[in-house]
C-alpha positions in Angstrom: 114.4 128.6 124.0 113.4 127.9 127.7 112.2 124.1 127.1 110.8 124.0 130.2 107.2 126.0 128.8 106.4 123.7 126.7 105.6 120.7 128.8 103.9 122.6 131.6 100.6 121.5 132.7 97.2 124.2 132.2 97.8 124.9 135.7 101.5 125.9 135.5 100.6 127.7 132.4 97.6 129.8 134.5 100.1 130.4 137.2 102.5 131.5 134.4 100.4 134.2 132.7 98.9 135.8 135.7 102.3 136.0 136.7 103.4 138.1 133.2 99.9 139.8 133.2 99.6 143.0 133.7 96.5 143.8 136.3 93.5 146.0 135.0 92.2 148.4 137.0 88.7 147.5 136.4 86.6 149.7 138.7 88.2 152.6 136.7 87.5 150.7 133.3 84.3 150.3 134.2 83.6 153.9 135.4 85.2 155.2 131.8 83.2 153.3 130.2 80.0 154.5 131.9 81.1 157.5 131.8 81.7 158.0 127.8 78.7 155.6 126.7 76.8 158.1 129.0 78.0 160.7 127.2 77.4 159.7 124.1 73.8 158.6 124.8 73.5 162.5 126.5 74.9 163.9 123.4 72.3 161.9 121.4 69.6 162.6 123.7 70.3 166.5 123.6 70.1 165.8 119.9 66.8 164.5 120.0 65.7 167.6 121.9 67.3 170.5 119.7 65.7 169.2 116.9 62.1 168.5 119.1 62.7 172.0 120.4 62.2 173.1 116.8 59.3 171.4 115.6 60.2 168.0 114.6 58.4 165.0 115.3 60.5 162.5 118.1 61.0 160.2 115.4 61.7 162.5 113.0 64.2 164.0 115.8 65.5 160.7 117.1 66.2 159.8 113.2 68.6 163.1 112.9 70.4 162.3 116.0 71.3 158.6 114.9 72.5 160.1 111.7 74.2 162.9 113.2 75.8 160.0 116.0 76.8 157.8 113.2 78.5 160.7 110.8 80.2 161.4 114.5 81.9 158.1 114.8 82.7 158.0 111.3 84.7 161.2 111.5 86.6 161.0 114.6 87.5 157.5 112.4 88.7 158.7 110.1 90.7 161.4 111.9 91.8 158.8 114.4 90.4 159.7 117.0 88.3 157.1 117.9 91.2 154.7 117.9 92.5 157.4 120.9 89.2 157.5 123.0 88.6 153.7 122.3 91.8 152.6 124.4 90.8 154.9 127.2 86.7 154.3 127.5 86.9 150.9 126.3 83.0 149.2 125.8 82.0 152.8 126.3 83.1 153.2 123.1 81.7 150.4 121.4 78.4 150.3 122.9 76.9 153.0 121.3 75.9 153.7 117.7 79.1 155.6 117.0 81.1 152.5 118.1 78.8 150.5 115.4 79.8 153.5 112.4 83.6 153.1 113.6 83.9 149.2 112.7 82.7 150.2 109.3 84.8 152.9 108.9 88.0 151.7 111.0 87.7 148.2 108.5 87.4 150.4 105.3 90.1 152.6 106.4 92.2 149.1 106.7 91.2 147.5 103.5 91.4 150.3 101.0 94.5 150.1 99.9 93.4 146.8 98.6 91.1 148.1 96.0 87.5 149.4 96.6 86.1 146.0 95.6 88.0 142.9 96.7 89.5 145.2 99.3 86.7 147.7 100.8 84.0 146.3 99.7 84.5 142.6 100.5 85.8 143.2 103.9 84.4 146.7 105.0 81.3 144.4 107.3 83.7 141.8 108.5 83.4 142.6 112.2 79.8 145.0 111.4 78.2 142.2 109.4 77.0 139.6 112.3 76.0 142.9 114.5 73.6 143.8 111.2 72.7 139.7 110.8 72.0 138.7 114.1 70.2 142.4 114.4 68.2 141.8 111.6 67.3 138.3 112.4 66.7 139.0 116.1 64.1 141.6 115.5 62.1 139.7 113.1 61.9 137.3 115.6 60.7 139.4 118.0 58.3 140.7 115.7 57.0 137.7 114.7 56.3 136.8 118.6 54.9 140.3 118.8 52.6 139.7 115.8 50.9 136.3 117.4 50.9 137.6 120.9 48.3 140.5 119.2 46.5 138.4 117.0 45.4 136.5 120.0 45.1 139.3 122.2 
């Protein structure tokens, strides 16, 4: 063991990692990324239009596509191959609604072997849960604010 590490200062230890660390390429993470959550909000959107093209109502459509999105991401889960198109798009992965279905599905995948109760069920919202709490809260208070702003209005 190199002794030498472990009495460096924080700035050695800076200089030390960005020596070690690989360099990301981060205009062309950032243009993947664009480029499949784009493609997954034009995929929705054309959704939303097939379904407004025959007769439904936009929310009515909208509702489909979300559903359609979500069963999406759960499926290329569960196939792994979200796992695949997550390392190469990155956030434009996650972003969307199908990045939301694949931490359910991804942490129920993991988990099952552990029983459907203390192993799926208690861990299956670990990393979905404070999206849905902080969602959930977040909108009521922006409803709320909505609410007084017309009452006065």
């Amino acid at each position: 063991m190199d002794f030498e590490k472990l009495s460096m200062t924080n700035e050695d230890y800076i200089n030390y990692v960005q020596q070690k660390s690989k360099k990301s390429p981060i205009f062309k993470n950032l243009a993947l990324a664009f480029l499949v959550g784009g493609l997954f909000c034009i995929l929705g959107q054309a959704l939303t239009d097939i379904f407004e093209y025959f007769n439904y109502e936009k929310k009515v459509a909208s509702t489909i596509a979300t559903i359609i999105l979500v069963f999406l991401g759960a499926f290329l889960t569960s196939i792994n191959v979200y796992s695949k198109l997550g390392k190469y798009a990155g956030a434009g992965s996650i972003v969307p609604i199908t990045g939301f279905s694949n931490s359910i599905v991804a942490t129920a995948i993991e988990y099952k072997s552990e029983g459907y109760i203390l192993g799926l069920g208690a861990n299956m919202f670990k990393v979905a849960g404070p999206v849905i709490v902080y969602g959930i809260t977040s909108s009521v208070v922006i409803g709320f604010f909505y609410w007084l702003i017309k009452l006065f209005i």
